[in-house]
C-alpha positions as CSV (number, residue, x, y, z in Angstrom):
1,X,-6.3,3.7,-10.7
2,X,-4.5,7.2,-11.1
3,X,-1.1,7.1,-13.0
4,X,1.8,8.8,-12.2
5,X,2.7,11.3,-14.2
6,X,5.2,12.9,-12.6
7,X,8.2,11.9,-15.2
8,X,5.7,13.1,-18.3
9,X,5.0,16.4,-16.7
10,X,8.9,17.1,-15.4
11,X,10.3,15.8,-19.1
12,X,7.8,18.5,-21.1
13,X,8.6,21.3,-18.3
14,X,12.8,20.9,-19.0
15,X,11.9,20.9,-22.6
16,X,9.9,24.0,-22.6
17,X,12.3,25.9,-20.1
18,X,15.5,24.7,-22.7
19,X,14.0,26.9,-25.6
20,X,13.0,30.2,-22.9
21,X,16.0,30.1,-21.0
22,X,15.9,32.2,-17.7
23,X,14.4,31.4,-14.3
24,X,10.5,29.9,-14.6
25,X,8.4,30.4,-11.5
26,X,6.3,27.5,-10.2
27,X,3.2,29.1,-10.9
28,X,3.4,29.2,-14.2
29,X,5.6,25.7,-14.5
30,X,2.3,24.8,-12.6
31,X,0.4,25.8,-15.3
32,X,2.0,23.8,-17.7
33,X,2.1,20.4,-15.5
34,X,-1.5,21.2,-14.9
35,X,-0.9,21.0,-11.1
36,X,-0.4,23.6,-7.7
37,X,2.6,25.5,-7.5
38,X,3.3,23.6,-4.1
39,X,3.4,20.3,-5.8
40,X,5.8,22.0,-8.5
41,X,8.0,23.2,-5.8
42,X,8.4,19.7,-3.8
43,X,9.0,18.1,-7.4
44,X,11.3,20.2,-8.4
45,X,13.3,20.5,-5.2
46,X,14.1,17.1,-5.8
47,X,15.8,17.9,-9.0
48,X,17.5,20.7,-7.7
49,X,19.0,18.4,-5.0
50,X,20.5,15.8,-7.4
51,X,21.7,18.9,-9.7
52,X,19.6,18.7,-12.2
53,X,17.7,22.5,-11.7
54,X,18.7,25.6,-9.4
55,X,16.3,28.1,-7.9
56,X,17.0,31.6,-7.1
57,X,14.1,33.3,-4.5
58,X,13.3,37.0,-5.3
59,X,12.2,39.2,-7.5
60,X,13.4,37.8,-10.8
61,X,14.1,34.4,-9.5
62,X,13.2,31.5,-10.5
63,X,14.1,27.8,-11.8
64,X,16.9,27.3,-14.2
65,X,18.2,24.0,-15.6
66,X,21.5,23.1,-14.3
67,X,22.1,20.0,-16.0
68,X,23.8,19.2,-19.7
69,X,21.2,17.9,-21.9
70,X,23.3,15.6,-23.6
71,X,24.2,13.7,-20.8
72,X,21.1,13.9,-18.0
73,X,19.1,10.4,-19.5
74,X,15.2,9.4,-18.7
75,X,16.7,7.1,-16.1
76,X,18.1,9.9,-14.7
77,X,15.2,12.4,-13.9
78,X,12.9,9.0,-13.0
79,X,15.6,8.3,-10.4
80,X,15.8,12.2,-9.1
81,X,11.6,11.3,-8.6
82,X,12.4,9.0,-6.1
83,X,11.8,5.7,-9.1
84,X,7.8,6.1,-8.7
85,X,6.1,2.8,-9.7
86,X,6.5,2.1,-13.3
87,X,4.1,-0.8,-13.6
88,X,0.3,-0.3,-12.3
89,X,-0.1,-3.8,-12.4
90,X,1.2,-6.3,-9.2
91,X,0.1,-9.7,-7.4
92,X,-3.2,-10.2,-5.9
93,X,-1.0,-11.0,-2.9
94,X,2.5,-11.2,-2.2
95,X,2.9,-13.8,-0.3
96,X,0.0,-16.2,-1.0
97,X,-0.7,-20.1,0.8
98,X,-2.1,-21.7,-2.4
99,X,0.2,-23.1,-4.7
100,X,-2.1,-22.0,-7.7
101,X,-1.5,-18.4,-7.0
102,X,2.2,-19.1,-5.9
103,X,2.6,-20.3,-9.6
104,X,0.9,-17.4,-11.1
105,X,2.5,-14.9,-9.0
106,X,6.3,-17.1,-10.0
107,X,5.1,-15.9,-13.5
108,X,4.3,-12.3,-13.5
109,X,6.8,-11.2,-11.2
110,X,9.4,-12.6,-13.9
111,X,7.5,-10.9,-16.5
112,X,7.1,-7.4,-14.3
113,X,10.9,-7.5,-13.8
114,X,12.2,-8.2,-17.3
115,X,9.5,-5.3,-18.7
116,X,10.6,-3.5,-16.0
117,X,14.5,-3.9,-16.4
118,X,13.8,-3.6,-20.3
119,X,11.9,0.1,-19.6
120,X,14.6,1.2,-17.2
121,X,17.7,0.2,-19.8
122,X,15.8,2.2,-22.3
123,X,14.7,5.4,-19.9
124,X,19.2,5.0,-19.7
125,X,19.7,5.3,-23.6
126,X,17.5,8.6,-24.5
127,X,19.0,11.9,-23.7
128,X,17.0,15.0,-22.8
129,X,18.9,16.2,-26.0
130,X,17.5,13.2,-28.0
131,X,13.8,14.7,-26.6
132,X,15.0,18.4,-28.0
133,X,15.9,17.2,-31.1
134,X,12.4,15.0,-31.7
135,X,10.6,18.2,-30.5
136,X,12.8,20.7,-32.7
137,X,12.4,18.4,-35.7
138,X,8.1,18.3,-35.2
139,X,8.3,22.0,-34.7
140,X,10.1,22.8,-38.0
141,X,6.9,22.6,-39.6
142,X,5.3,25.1,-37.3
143,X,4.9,29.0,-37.5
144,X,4.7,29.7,-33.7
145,X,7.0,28.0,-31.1
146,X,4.8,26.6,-28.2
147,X,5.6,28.6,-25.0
148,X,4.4,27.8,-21.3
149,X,2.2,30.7,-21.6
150,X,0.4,29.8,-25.2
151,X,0.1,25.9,-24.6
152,X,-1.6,26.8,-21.4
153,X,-3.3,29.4,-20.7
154,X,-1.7,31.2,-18.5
């Protein structure tokens, strides 16, 4: 089963365009999600819709974050995706005739929705800020900041 990995490529996108600010095309934000520049564009036109990015068209033009970092949360940016599945497990079936399965599925569904409810309160407590600060702190030690261009190819 393919995960999504939407929220992990978007998250390490707004980091990299927070330390080069200016407009980022969606080729080479492509590049670094390791996807097509279409896909970048529908993914991002989300954000942009729910304030988070704007987009200027042109020569020069680009994406630009729109949003404060120390108040736009996890929760936040996985809502803007349209809250893609978070767990890849589920019930055989959902609405099963034996009682055996009835019981098992009375069991996980609780235990999907706490881990589920527990994930989402903690996407609400970190900050992109708090994800700048980790990523500052582990690049102290570094020589050469990591770019779009250098982490990618491009």
């Amino acid at each position: 089963m393919k995960r999504d990995s939407r929220l992990s490529g978007v998250l390490h996108v707004l980091l990299h365009m927070a330390e080069q600010p200016g407009p980022h095309t969606s080729e080479t934000l492509a590049l670094a999600m390791n996807t097509n520049p279409v896909v970048v564009r529908r993914i991002m036109a989300g954000l942009r819709e729910q304030g988070f990015l704007r987009s200027q068209k042109g020569h020069g033009g680009g994406w630009t974050i729109a949003c404060d970092f120390s108040r736009t949360t996890l929760r936040d940016i996985y809502e803007a995706l349209g809250e893609p599945e978070i767990l890849a497990m589920g019930n055989r079936t959902e609405a099963p005739g034996c009682l055996v399965e009835q019981a098992v599925n009375a069991a996980l569904g609780s235990a999907f929705d706490a881990a589920e409810a527990m994930l989402l309160t903690r996407f609400g407590e970190v900050t992109l800020a708090d994800l700048s600060a980790d990523f500052h702190v582990r690049m102290a030690g570094r020589t050469t900041p990591p770019t779009l261009e250098n982490e990618h190819g491009a």
